[in-house]
C-alpha positions as CSV (number, residue, x, y, z in Angstrom):
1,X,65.6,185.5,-33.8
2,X,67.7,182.6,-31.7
3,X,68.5,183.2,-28.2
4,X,70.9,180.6,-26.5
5,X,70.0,179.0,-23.3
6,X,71.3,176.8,-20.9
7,X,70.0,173.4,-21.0
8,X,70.7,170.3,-18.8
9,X,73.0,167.4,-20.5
10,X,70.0,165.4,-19.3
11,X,67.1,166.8,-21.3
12,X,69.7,167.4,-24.8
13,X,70.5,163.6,-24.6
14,X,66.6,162.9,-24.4
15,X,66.3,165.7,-27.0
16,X,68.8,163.7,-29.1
17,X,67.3,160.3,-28.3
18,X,63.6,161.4,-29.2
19,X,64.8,163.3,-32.1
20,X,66.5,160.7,-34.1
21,X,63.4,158.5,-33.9
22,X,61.1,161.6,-35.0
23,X,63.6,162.6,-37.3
24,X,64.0,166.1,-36.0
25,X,66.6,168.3,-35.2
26,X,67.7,168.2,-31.3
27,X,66.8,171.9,-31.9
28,X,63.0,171.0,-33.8
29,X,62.5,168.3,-30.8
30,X,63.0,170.7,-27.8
31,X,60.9,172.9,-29.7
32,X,58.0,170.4,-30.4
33,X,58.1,169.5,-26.7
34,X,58.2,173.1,-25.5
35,X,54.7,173.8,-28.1
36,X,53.1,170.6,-26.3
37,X,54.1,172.2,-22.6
38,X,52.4,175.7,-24.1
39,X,49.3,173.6,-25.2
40,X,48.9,171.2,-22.0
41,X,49.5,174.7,-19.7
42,X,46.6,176.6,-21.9
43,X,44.1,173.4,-22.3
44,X,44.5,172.4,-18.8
45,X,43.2,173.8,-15.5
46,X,45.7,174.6,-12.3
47,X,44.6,171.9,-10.3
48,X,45.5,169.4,-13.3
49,X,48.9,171.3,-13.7
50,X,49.7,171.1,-9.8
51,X,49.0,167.3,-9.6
52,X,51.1,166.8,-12.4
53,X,54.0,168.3,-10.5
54,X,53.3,166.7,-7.1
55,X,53.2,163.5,-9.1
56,X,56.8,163.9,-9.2
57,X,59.4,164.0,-11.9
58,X,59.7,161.7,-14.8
59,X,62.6,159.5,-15.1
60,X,64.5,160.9,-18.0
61,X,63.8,159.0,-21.7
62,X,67.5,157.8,-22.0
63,X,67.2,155.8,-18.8
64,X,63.5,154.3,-19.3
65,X,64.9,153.2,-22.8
66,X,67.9,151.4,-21.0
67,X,65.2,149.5,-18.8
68,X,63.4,148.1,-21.9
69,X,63.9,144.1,-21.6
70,X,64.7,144.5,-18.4
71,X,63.7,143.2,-14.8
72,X,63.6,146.8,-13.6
73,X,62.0,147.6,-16.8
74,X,59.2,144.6,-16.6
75,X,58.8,145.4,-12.5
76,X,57.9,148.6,-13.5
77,X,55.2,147.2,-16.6
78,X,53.7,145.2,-14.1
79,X,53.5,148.1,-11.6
80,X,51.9,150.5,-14.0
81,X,49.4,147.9,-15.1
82,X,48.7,147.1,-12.1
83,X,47.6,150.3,-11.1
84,X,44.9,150.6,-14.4
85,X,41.3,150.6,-14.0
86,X,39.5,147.1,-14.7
87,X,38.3,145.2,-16.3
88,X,42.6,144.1,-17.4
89,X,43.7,141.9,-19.7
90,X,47.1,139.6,-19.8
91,X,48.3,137.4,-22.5
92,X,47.9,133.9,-22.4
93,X,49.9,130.6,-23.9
94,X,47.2,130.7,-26.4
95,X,48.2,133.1,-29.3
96,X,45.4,135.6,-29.9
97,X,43.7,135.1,-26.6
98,X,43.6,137.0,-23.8
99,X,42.5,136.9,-19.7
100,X,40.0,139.5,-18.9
101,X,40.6,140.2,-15.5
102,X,37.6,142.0,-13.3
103,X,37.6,144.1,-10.0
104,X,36.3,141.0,-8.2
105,X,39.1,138.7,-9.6
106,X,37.2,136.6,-11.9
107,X,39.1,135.7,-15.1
108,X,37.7,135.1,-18.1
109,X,39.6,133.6,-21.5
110,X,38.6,135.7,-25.0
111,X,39.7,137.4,-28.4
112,X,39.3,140.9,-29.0
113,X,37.2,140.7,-32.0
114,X,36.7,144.4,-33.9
115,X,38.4,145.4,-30.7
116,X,35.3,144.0,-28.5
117,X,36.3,141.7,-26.0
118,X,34.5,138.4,-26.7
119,X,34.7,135.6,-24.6
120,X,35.6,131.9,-26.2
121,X,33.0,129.6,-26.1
122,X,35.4,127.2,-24.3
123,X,36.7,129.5,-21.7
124,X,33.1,130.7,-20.9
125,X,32.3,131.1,-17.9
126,X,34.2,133.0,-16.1
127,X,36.8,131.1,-13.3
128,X,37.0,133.7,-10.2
129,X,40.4,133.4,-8.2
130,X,40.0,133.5,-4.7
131,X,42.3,136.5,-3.9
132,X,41.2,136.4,0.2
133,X,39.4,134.8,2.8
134,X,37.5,138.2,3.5
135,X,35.0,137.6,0.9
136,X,33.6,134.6,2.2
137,X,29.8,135.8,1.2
138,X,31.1,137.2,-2.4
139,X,32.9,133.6,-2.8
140,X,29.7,131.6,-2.5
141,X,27.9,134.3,-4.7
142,X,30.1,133.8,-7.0
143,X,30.4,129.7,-6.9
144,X,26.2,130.1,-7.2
145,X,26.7,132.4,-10.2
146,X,29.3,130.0,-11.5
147,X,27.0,127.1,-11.1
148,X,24.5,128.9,-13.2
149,X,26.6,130.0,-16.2
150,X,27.8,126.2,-17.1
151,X,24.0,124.8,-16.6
152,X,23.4,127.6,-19.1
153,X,26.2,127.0,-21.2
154,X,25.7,123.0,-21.0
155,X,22.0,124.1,-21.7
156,X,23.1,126.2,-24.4
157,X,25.3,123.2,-25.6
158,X,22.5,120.7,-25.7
159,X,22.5,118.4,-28.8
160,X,26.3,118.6,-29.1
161,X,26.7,117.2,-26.1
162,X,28.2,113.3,-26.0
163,X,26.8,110.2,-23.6
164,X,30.0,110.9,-21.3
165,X,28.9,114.6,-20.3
166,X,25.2,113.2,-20.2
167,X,26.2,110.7,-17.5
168,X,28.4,112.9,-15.6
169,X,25.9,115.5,-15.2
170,X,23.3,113.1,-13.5
């Protein structure tokens, strides 16, 4: 049997927002969310349950919607990607390829390919960006290990390689 409650205008406007893309009932959708709660509260320990509440509260669904194409809306994007783990990856000009980015800053141009990242033959190696001047020893690691990847590559490359790149190499 029912029992009416009191509910904030705030989460029945998300309730209707959410519901008409799930096709639910505002009704069904507070329900579905309050079976998740139930779940998440029953799968998951307290110390997972008390960071989640000193993470702090959720914007409401109405008003992350309304950011969408946004500059608040891409700020906060670039924010929350920001703050993944690495290796990252960003779009490029190029259709269909991406930038790997790694912990150290090196980028590296690819496809995802069976969704492996696999780097394109003329992107490869990797180009690191000098985030700071801090890293002066990790810079000229990385320049040596640069250095080693193209006479690899260029090894690699061998017959295919024209009198132009023959003479610039010596």
């Amino acid at each position: 049997m029912g029992m009416p409650v009191k509910l904030s205008d705030q989460l029945v406007l998300d309730a209707r927002t959410a519901a008409e893309v799930t096709d639910r009932s505002i009704t069904g959708q507070i329900e579905f969310w309050a079976s998740l709660g139930k779940a998440l509260e029953q799968a998951a320990g307290f110390p997972e349950i008390a960071a989640l509440k000193r993470a702090g509260k959720c914007p409401p669904l109405s008003t992350l919607i309304a950011q969408v194409g946004r500059p608040e809306g891409a700020e906060r994007l670039r924010a929350v990607l920001a703050a993944r783990p690495f290796p990252q990856f960003e779009p490029t000009a190029t259709p269909s390829v991406f930038a790997r980015i790694d912990a150290d800053g090196t980028r590296t141009l690819g496809r995802f390919v069976q969704r492996e990242f696999v780097p394109t033959p003329a992107a490869a190696p990797a180009i690191p960006q000098l985030r700071n001047r801090k890293r002066s020893s990790s810079i000229k690691q990385t320049v040596e290990t640069t250095i080693r990847e193209l006479r690899r590559s260029s090894a690699k490359a061998g017959p295919a390689r024209t009198s132009a790149h023959a003479a610039a190499s010596r």
